[in-house]
N, C-alpha and C positions, 0 to 999 in steps of 0.2 A: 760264751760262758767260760770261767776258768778255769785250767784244766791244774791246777796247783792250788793248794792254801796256803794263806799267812802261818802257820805254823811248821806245815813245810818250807817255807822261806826263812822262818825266823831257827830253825834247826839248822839251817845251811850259812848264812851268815851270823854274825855276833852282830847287834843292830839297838839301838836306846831310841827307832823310830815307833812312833805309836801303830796301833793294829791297821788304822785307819789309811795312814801312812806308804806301809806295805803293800796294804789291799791294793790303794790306789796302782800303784807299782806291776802291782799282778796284772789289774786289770790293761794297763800300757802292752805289758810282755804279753795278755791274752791276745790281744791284737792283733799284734806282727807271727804268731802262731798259729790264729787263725790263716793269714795269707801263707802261710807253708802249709798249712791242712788244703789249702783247697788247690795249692798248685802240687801236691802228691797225696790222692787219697790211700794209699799204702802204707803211709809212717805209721807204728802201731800206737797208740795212747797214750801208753805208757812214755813212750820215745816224746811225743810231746810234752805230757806233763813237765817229763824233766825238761827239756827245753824251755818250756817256759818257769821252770823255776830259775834254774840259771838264767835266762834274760830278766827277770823279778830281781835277782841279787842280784844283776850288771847295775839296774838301776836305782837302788836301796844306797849303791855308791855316791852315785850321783848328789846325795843328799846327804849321806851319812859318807863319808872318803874312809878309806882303810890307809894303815901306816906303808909307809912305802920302803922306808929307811928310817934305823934308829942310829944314834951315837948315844951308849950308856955313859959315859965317862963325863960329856958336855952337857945331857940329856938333850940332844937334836932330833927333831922328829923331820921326816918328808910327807908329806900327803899326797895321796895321786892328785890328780887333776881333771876337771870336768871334761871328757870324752877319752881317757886313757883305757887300753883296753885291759882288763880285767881278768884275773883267772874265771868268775865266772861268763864272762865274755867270750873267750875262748871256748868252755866248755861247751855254751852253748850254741857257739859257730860248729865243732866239731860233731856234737847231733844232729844238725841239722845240714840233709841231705839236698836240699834244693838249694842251700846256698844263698837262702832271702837273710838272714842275719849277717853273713861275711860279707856281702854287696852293701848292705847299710850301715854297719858301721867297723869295718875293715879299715885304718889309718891308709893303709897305703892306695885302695881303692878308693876312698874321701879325696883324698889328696889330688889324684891324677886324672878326679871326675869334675874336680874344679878349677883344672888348667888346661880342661879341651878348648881347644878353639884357636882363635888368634886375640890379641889384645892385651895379653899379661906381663906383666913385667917379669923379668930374667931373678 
């Protein structure tokens, strides 16, 4: 069950995704929240909810991108990129005291979990 609303998400990002949209989002981030609820039953509620808000806005990114870089003068925009870590991505790795968010989507941890082994090229 989630422990954050679409109107608390929709407060924390600017977003033109529909209710339904979000929801969906919430419900992703209840997920991976649940697996920190049950590998530390001590985080308070609170401490989740906002976690999973902030994982809800990582992924509102995903679909909706935030400006990364402007040029006024040319009017240049940058957009991030699908899997870029995010202010609220960070927020929500730094809540979260068990560490299941920074293990999953940590660039540098991604990176270095898919050149174990032998076989890869240089």
């Amino acid at each position: 069950m989630a422990r954050t609303t679409e109107s608390a998400v929709a407060l924390a990002i600017d977003t033109d995704l529909s209710s339904a949209q979000i929801t969906a989002f919430i419900d992703d981030a209840s997920a991976f929240v649940d697996i920190i609820a049950a590998a530390d039953s001590t985080i308070a509620a609170a401490r989740l909810a906002l976690i999973e808000k902030y994982l809800a806005c990582h992924f509102v990114t995903l679909r909706d991108p935030r400006v990364k870089a402007a040029l006024i003068a040319d009017t240049s925009d940058t957009y991030q990129r699908d899997g870029e870590v995010t202010e609220y991505l960070k927020a929500a790795i730094a809540l979260d005291p068990t560490h299941t968010i920074r293990d999953a989507f940590d660039d540098d941890k991604i990176g270095f979990r898919h050149k174990i082994g032998t076989g890869y090229d240089a």
